[in-house]
N, C-alpha and C positions, 0 to 999 in steps of 0.2 A: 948531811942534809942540805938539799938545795935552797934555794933563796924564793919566794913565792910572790907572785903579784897577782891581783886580779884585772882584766878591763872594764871598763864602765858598763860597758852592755853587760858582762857576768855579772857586775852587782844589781843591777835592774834588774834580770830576769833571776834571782837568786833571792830579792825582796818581793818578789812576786809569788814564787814556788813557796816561799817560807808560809808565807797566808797559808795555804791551803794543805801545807806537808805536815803529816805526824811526827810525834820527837822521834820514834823509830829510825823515820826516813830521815831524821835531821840526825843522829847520829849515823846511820849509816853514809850518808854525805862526810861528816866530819873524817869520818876513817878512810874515806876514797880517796879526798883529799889528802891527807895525812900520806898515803899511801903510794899515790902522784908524785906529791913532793920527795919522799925518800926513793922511788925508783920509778921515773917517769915512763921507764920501757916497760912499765906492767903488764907481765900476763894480761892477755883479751885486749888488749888496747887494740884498733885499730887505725890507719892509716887514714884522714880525711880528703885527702888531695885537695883541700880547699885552694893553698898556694903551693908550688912544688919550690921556689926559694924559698920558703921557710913552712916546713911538713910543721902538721900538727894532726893531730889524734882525738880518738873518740874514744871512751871509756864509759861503759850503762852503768849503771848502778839504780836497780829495781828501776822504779819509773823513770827516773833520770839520766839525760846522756849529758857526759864531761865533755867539751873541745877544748884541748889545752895544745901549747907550743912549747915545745923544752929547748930551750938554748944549754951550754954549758955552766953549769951550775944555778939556771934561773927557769921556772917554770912559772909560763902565764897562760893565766888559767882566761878564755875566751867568752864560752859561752856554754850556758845550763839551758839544757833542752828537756821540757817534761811534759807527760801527759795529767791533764785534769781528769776523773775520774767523777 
């Protein structure tokens, strides 16, 4: 298992979602994450081209999009994108 961090803006926008997310959506996040972490090249991830030195990725999960960056053995997790509903 890799090593995990969050950046400040994912906890912002992550105490924000939480308001308004059902436990559903709150375990379904826990298991994405979980799931990031043990193999950051997950199926459906895609490429963001944000920075091309350092790739990171997008991964949905129901209303939520993941931006994370995998280093070698260290995954930081960016920013949680969601729609309100």
């Amino acid at each position: 298992m890799n090593e995990f961090s969050f950046s400040p803006r994912f906890l912002q926008d992550l105490a924000e979602w939480e308001a308004v997310a059902a436990p559903r959506e709150r375990e379904a996040l826990d298991r994405a994450l979980a799931a990031i972490v043990a193999n950051p090249a997950l199926p459906g991830r895609v490429p963001s081209f944000y920075d091309p030195l350092a790739p990171s990725y997008l991964y949905r999960v129901g209303r939520i999009l993941l931006h994370y960056r995998a280093a070698t053995n260290e995954v930081l997790f960016l920013n949680l994108f969601f729609t309100r509903q």
